[in-house]
C-alpha positions in Angstrom: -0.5 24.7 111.6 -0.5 28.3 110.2 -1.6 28.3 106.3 -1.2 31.9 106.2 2.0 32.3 104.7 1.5 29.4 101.9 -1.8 31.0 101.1 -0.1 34.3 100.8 3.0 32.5 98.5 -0.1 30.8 96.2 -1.8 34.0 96.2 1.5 35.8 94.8 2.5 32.9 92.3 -1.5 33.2 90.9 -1.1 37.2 90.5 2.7 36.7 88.6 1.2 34.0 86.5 -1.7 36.5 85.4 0.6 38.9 84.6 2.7 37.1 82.5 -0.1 35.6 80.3 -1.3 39.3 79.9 2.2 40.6 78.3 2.4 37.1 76.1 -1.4 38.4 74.4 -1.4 40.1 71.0 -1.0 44.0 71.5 -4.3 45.4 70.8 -5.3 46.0 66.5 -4.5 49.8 66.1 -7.4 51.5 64.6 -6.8 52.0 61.2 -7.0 56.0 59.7 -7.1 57.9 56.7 -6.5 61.5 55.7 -9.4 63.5 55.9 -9.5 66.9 53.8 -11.6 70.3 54.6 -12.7 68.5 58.1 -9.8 70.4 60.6 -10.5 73.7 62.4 -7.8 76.4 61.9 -4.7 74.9 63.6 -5.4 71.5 64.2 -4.8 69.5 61.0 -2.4 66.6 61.2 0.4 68.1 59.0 1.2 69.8 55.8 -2.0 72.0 54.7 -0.3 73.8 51.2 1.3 76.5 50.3 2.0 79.1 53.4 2.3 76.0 55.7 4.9 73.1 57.1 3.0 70.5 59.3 0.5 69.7 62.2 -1.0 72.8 63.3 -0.5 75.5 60.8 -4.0 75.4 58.8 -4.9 78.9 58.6 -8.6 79.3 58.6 -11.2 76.5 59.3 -12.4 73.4 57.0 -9.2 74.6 55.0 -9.5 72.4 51.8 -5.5 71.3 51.7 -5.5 70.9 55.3 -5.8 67.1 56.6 -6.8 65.3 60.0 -6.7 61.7 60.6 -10.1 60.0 61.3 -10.9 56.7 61.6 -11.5 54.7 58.0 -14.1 54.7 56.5 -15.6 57.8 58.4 -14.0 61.1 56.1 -16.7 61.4 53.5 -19.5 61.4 56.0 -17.9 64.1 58.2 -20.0 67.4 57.5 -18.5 70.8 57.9 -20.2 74.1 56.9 -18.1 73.7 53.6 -19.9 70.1 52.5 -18.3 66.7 53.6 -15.0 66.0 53.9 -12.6 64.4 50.8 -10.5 62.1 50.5 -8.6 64.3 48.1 -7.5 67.8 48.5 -10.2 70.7 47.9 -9.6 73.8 46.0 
């Protein structure tokens, strides 16, 4: 007798079962983030960076003390910059 074809259906019935326990586990934490102040280089701050600007991208100069980035929690005010560290607040 050929077992071939009932290993190959036990095979397929194992990997489908896998599968579907994987999409019934808990999606995975998200990271959690802050805003980050005078840490983003000219351009790439997360959004609104004062007056002259509207959102992601538009910082004007580097370390830009109203321009924010998201960074993982707990890490902003150990961040150093040429400016200092960054703030959890806006910098004049």
């Amino acid at each position: 007798m050929n077992r071939t074809p009932a290993l190959a259906l036990a095979a397929v019935f194992a990997l489908s079962a896998g599968a579907a326990m994987a999409r019934d586990e808990a999606p995975a934490k998200k990271a959690e983030t802050e805003k980050c102040y005078g840490v983003a280089k000219a351009g790439h701050n997360d959004c609104k960076a004062g007056a002259g600007t509207s959102c992601a991208g538009t910082s004007k100069v580097d370390y830009q003390g109203d321009a924010w980035k998201k960074v993982a929690k707990g890490t902003c005010t150990s961040i150093k910059t040429p400016n200092g560290t960054g703030s959890l607040t806006p910098k004049a």
